[in-house]
C-alpha positions in Angstrom: -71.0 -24.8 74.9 -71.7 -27.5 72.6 -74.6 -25.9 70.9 -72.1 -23.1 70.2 -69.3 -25.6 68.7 -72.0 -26.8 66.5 -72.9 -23.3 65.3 -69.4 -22.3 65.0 -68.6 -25.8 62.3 -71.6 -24.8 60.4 -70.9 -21.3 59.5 -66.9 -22.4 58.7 -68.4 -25.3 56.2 -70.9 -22.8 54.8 -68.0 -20.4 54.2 -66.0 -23.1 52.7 -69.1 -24.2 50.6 -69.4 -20.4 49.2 -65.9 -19.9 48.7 -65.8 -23.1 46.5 -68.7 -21.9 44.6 -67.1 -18.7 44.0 -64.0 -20.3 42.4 -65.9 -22.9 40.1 -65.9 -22.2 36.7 -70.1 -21.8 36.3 -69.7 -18.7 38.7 -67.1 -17.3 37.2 -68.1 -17.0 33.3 -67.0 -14.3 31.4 -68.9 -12.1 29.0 -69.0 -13.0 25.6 -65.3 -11.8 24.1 -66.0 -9.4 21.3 -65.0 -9.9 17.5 -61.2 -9.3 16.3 -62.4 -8.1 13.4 -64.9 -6.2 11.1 -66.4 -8.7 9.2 -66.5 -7.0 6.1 -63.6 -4.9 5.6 -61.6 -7.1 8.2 -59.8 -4.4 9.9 -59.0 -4.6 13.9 -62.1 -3.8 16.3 -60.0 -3.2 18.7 -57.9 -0.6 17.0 -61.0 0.9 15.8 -63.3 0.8 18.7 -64.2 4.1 19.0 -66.5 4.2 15.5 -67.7 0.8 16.2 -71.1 -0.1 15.3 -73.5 -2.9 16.2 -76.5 -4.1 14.8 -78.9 -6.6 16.0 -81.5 -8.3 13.6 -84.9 -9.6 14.1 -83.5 -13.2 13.6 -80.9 -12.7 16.6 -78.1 -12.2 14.7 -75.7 -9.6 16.2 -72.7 -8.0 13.7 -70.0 -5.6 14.9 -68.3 -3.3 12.4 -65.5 -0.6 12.6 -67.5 2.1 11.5 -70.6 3.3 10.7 -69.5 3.2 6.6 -69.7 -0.9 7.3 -72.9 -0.9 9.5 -74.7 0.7 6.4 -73.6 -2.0 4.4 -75.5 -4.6 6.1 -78.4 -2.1 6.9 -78.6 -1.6 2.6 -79.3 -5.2 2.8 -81.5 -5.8 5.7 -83.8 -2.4 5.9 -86.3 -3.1 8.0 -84.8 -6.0 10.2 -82.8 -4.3 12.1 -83.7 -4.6 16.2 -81.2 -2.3 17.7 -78.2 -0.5 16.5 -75.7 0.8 18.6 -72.6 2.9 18.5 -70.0 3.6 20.4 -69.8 7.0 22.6 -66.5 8.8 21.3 -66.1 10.5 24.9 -66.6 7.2 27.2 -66.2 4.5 24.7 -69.0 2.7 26.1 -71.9 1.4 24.1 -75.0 3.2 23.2 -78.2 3.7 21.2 -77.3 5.1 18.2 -80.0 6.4 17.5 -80.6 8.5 20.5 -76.6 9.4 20.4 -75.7 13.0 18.9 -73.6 12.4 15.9 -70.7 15.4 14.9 -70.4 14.9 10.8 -67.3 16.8 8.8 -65.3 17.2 12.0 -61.1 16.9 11.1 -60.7 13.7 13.4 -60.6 11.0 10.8 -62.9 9.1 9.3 -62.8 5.6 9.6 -63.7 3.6 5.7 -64.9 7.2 4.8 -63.8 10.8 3.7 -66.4 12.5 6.3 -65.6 11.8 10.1 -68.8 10.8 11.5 -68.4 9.7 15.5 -71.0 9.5 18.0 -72.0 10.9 21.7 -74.2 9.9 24.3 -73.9 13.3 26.0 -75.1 16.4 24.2 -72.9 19.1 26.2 -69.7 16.6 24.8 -70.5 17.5 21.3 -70.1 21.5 21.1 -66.9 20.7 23.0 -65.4 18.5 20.2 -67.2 20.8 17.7 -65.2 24.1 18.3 -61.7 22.0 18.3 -62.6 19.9 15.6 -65.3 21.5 13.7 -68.1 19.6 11.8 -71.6 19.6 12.3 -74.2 18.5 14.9 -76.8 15.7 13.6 -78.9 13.1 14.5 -78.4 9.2 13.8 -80.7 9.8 10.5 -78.2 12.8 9.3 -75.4 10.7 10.1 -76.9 7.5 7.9 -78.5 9.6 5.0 -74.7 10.9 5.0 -73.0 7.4 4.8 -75.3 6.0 2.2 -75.4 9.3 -0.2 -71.4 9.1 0.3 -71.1 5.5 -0.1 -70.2 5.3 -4.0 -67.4 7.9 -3.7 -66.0 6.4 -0.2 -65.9 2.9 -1.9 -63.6 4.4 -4.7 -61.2 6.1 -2.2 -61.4 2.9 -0.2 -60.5 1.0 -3.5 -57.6 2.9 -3.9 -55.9 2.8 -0.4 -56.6 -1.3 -0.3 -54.6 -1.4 -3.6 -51.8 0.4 -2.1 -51.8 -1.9 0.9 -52.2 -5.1 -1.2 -49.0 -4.1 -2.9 -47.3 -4.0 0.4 -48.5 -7.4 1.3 -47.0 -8.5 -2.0 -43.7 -7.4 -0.5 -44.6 -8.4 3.3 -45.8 -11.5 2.3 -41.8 -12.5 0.3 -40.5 -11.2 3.7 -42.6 -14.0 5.6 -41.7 -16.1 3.2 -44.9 -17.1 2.0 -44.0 -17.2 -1.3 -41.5 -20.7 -0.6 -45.1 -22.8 -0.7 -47.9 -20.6 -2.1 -45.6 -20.0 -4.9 -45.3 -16.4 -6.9 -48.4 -14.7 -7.1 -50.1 -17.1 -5.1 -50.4 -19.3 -7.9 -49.5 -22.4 -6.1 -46.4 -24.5 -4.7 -46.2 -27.1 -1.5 -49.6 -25.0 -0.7 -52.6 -24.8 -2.5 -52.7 -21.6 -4.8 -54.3 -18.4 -3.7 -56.2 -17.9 -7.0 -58.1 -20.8 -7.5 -61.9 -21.4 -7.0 -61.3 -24.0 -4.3 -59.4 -21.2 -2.2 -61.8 -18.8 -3.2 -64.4 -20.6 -2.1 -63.1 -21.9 1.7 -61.6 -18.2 2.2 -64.6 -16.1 1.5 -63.8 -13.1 3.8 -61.1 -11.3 4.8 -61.6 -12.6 8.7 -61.5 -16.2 7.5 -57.9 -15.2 5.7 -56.9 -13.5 9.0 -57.6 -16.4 11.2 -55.9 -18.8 9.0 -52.9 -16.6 8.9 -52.4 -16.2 12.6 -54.0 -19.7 14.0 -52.2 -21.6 11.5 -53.6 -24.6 9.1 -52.8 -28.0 8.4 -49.6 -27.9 7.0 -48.9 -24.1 8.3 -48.2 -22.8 11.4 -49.3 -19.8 13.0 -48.3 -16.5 13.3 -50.1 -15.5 16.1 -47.4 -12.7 17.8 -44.8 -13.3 15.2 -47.0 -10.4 13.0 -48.4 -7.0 13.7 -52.0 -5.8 12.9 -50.9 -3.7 9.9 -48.7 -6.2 8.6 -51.3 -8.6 9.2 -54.0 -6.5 7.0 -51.8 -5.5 4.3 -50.9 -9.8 3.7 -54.6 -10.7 3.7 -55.3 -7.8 1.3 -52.8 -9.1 -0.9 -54.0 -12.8 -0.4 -58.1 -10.9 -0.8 -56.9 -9.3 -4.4 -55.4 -12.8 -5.9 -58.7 -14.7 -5.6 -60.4 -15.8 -8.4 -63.9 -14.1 -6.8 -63.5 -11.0 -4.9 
């Protein structure tokens, strides 16, 4: 009777034992949380997770864009360093080689930082699908990059365009918020440091590090983390991206 006992106390302190080990924070890690933001145009990845792209490099470094417009831009840079890219599959919106995945080019769902839709599957039989509702044409990863890159001068025009129609409405957005009170009219300085000097220009280098200074708040600033929508949110830091003294 007493062996049992004994057996019996062991297996409750080995349960209690797991259970704790279960519930510490070493066993319970989560994955990696995903960029906000692209880190070149700066719009939402989250919004945009559908065309995301990611490319790894022979150093280890690891960049996620919103499309595969942005993705080019590092991969003009950085030929023949690149160690994986993937995209994400437009059906299952999982991640996947992109350059096994079957690209539909030209379709009418709407590009993202580019006239020509370009979105990726993992599934062959999905593309013909989307193809007869949609339209477009059936490539390969290549087609799909020789496209970006041949389109790239004309995308950045239209793209130049639409970010000057939104960087007028931050000028607006950003009187609303009251912005102006310290970083003065036309960002040219107040209680806050200007928007168009070099020192700015310098610390706020991309459009993320405007973002994040926006919604975590500064010294001096506090944030507006829930207090401003994503499109609101972009249209500001374009504004704030057009006044520096570098772009």
């Amino acid at each position: 009777m007493k062996k049992y006992k004994n057996i019996y106390l062991i297996a409750v302190v080995f349960i209690i034992l797991w259970i704790n080990f279960l519930l510490s924070p070493s066993s319970n890690v989560k994955a990696k949380e995903e960029p906000r933001w692209c880190p070149l145009c700066g719009m939402n990845l989250e919004m945009y997770h559908q065309t995301s792209n990611r490319v790894t490099f022979s150093d280890g470094l690891k960049v996620q864009t919103c499309s595969i417009f942005c993705a080019a831009q590092f991969y003009e840079k950085r030929p023949t360093e690149i160690d994986r890219w993937e995209v994400v599959d437009y059906e299952t919106k999982g991640w996947i080689d992109a350059k096994k995945a079957h690209w539909l080019i030209g379709s009418d769902i709407p590009g993202v930082m580019t006239a020509v839709s370009k979105i990726a599957f993992l599934s062959r039989e999905d593309v013909p699908r989307y193809q007869k509702k949609h339209g477009g044409t059936i490539g390969t990863f290549d087609d799909a990059l020789n496209r970006t890159l041949s389109d790239m001068g004309s995308d950045r025009k239209m793209i130049m365009a639409r970010v000057a129609e939104r960087a007028k409405m931050g000028k607006d957005l950003a009187g609303e918020k009251g912005c102006h009170k310290c970083h003065g009219e036309e960002g040219k300085g107040g209680s806050a440091s200007g928007w168009n000097t070099s020192a700015f220009s310098k610390k706020m280098d991309n459009r993320v590090k405007i973002k994040e200074a926006i919604t975590k708040g500064v010294p001096g600033m506090v944030g507006y983390e829930g207090k401003i929508d994503e499109k609101d949110l972009h249209s500001i830091t374009l504004y704030v991206w057009s006044l520096r003294t570098s772009k």
